[in-house]
C-alpha positions as CSV (number, residue, x, y, z in Angstrom):
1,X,145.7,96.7,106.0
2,X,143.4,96.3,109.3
3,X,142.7,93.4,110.8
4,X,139.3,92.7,111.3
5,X,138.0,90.3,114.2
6,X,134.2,89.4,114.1
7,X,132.5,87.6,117.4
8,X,128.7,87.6,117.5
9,X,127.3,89.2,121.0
10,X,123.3,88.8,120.6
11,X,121.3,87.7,117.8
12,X,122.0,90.6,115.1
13,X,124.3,92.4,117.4
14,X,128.5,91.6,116.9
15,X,131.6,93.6,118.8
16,X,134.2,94.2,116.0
17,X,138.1,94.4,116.7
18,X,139.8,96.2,114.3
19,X,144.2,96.1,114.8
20,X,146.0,98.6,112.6
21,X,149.7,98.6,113.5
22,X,149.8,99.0,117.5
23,X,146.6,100.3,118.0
24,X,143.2,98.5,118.6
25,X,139.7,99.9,118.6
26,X,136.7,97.7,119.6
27,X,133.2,98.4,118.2
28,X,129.5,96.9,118.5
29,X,127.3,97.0,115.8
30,X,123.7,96.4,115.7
31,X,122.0,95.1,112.7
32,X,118.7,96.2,112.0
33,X,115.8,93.8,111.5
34,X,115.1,95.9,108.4
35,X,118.1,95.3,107.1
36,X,118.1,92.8,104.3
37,X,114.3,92.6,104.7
38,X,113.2,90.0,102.1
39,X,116.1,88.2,102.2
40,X,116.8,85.1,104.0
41,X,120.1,86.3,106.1
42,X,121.5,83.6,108.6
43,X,123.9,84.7,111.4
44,X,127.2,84.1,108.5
45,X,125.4,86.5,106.5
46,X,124.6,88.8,109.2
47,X,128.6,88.6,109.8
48,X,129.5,88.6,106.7
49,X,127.5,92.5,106.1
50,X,129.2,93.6,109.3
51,X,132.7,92.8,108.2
52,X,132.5,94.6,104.6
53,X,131.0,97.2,106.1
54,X,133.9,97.8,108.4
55,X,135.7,97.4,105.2
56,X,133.8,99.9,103.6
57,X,134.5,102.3,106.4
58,X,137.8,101.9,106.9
59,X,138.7,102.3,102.9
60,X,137.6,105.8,104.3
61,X,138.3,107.1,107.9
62,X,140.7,105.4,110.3
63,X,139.2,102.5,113.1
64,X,139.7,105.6,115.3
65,X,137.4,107.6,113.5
66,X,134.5,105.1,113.9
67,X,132.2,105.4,116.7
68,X,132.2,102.7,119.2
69,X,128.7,101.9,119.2
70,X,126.1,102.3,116.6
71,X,123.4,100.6,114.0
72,X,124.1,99.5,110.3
73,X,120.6,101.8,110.1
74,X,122.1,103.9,107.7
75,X,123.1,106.5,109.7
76,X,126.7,107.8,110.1
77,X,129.3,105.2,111.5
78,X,131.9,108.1,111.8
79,X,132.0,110.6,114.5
80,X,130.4,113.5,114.2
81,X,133.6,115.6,113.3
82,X,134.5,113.1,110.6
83,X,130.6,113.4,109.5
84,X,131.0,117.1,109.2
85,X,133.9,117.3,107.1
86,X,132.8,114.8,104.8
87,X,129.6,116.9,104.9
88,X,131.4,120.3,104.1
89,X,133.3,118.5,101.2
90,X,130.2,117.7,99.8
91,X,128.3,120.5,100.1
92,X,127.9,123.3,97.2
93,X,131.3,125.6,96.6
94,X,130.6,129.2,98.7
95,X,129.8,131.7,96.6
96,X,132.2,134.7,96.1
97,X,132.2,138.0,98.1
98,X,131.2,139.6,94.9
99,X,128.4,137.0,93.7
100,X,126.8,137.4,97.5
101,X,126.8,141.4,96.8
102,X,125.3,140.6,93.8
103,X,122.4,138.9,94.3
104,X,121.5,141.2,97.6
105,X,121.6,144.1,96.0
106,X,119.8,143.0,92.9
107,X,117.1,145.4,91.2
108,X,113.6,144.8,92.4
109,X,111.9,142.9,89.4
């Protein structure tokens, strides 16, 4: 399991360590005004989202995998290879050599 080290750099803006084994990958993460809009977050909160969301992440791809610099906006934490792979594993199956014949040489309706 990673350990996760927190220290707050700005107001809504933290560098994360993350320690997996020998290796040590350092991250800042901005958190977006928007974010919890509504809610009354103090700076313990605003810690408290980063660290599950490193959580989250790492569950998934390894500290290496996750860019060094980015927004909890909603967009991709991964880099853009990690991104694209998850992408093409989500994506619909391709279609058969026979089902693209198929539907381009279909009768005229």
């Amino acid at each position: 399991m990673a350990d996760i080290s927190i220290s707050p750099l700005a107001p809504r803006e933290f560098r994360v360590q993350v320690r997996e084994g020998d290796r040590e990958t350092t991250h800042q993460v901005t958190v977006p005004e928007r974010l919890g809009e509504g809610l009354e977050l103090r700076d313990d909160d605003l810690e408290r989202v980063v660290r599950e969301s490193f959580r989250f992440l790492l569950e998934r791809e390894r500290a290496t995998s996750i860019l060094a610099q980015f927004s909890l906006s909603g967009s991709p934490a991964t880099s853009p290879r990690t991104q694209a792979n998850s992408d093409a594993a989500s994506a619909k199956p391709a279609r058969s050599p026979s089902e693209v014949q198929r539907s381009t040489h279909a009768a005229p309706a």
